[in-house]
Legacy VTK file of the C-alpha trace (Angstrom):
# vtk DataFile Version 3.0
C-alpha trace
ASCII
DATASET POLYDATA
POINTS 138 float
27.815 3.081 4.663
24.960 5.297 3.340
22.617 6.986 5.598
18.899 8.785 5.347
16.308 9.695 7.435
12.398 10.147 7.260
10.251 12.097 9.327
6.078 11.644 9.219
2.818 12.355 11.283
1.393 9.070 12.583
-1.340 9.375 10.008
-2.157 6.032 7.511
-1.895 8.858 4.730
2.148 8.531 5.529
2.543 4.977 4.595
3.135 5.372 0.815
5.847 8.538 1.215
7.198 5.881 3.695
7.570 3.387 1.252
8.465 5.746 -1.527
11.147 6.339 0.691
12.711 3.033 1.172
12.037 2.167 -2.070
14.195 5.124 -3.268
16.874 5.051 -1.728
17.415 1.041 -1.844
16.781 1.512 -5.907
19.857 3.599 -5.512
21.986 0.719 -4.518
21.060 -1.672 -7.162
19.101 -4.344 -4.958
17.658 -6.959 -6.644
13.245 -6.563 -6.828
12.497 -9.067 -4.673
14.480 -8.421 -2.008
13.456 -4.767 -2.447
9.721 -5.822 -2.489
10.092 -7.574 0.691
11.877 -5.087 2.766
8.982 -2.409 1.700
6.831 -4.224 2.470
7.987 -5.255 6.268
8.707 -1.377 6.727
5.018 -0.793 5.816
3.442 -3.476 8.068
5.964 -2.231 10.630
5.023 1.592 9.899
1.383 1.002 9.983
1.319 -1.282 13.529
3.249 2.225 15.036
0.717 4.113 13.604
-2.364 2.347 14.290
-1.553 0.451 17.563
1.344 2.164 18.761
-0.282 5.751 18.451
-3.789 5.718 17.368
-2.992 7.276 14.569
-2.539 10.715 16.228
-1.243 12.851 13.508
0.523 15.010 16.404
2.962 12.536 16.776
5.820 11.640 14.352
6.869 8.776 12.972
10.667 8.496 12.213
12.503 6.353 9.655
15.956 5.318 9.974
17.722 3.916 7.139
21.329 2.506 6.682
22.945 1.074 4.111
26.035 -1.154 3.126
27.037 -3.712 0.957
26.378 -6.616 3.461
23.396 -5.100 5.155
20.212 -2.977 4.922
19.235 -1.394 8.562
16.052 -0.049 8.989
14.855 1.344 12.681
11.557 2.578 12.955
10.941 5.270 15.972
7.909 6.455 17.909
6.536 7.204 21.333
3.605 5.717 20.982
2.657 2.600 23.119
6.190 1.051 24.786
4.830 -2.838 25.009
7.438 -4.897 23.032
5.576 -7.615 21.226
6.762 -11.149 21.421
9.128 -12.125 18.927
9.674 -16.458 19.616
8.524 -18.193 16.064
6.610 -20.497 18.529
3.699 -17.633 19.763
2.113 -17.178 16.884
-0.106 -20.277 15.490
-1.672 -19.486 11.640
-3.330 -22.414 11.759
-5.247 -21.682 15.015
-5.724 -18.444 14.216
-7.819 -19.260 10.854
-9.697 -21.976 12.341
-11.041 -19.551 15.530
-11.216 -16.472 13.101
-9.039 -14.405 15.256
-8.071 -11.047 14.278
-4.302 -9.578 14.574
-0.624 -11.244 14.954
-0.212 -11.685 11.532
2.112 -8.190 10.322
4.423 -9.052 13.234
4.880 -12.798 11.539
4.962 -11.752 8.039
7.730 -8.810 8.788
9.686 -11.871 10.113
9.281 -13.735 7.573
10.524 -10.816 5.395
13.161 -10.062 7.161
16.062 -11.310 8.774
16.237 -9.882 11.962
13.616 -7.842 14.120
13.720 -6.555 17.072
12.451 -4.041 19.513
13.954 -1.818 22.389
13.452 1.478 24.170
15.583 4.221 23.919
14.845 7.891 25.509
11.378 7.172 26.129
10.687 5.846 22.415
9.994 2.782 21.064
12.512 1.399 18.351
11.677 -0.949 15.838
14.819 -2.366 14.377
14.608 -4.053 10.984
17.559 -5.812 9.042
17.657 -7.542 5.873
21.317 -8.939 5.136
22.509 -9.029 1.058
23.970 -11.669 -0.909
LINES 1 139
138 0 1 2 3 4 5 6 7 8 9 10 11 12 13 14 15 16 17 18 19 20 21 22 23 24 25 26 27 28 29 30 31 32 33 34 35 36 37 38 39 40 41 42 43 44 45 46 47 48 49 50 51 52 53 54 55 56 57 58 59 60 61 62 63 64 65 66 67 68 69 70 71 72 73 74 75 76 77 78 79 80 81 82 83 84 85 86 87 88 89 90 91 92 93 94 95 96 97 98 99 100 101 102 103 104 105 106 107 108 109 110 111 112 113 114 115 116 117 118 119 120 121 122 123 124 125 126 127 128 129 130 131 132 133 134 135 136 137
């Protein structure tokens, strides 16, 4: 099991250390580019919803960046304090279709990180919101 752990203001500026990052440290374990590509970019659209919605990007907050790794699995949780509403996560809230015919804006990051990913999920812990994040390998 390998471990690391990111720290950043809740500033848009953060999101490409973020994914420099992830993208580091999963190089390091020899994941194949696609699936590499896709966890990035879930951890960005998850990064950037903290930032923006979560904390109006108030750069006197941080932004922290779990990551854990092992052969099966790739964890990723995702911590702030900013706003503590847990979206919905059912499949069956989100309409694309409906959405592009009434021009609505929003609810499509939270469907394309699951798509991405495997499993995501949200919780409280201490007072901060956790986004958790797993991909699973092979």
């Amino acid at each position: 099991m390998d471990r690391s752990s990111f720290s950043v203001k809740c500033s848009t500026d953060s999101l490409s250390a973020i994914r420099s990052f992830i993208g580091t440290k999963l190089k390091n374990h020899c994941i194949e580019d696609t699936t590499l590509h896709r966890i990035v970019a879930a951890v960005d659209e998850a990064c950037a919803n903290a930032i923006i919605h979560g904390n109006q990007c108030d750069q006197c907050r941080k932004l922290a960046v779990d990551l854990e790794y092992s052969d099966q699995c790739v964890q990723i949780d995702i911590y702030d304090i900013g706003d503590i509403h847990t979206p919905s996560l059912s499949n069956n809230d989100f309409n694309l279709d409906h959405s592009i015919r009434h021009k609505k804006r929003g609810g499509l990051g939270l469907c394309l990180i699951r798509r991405l990913m495997d499993e995501v999920s949200y919780y409280e812990k201490d007072h901060t919101r956790v986004c958790r994040l797993k991909k699973y390998l092979g």
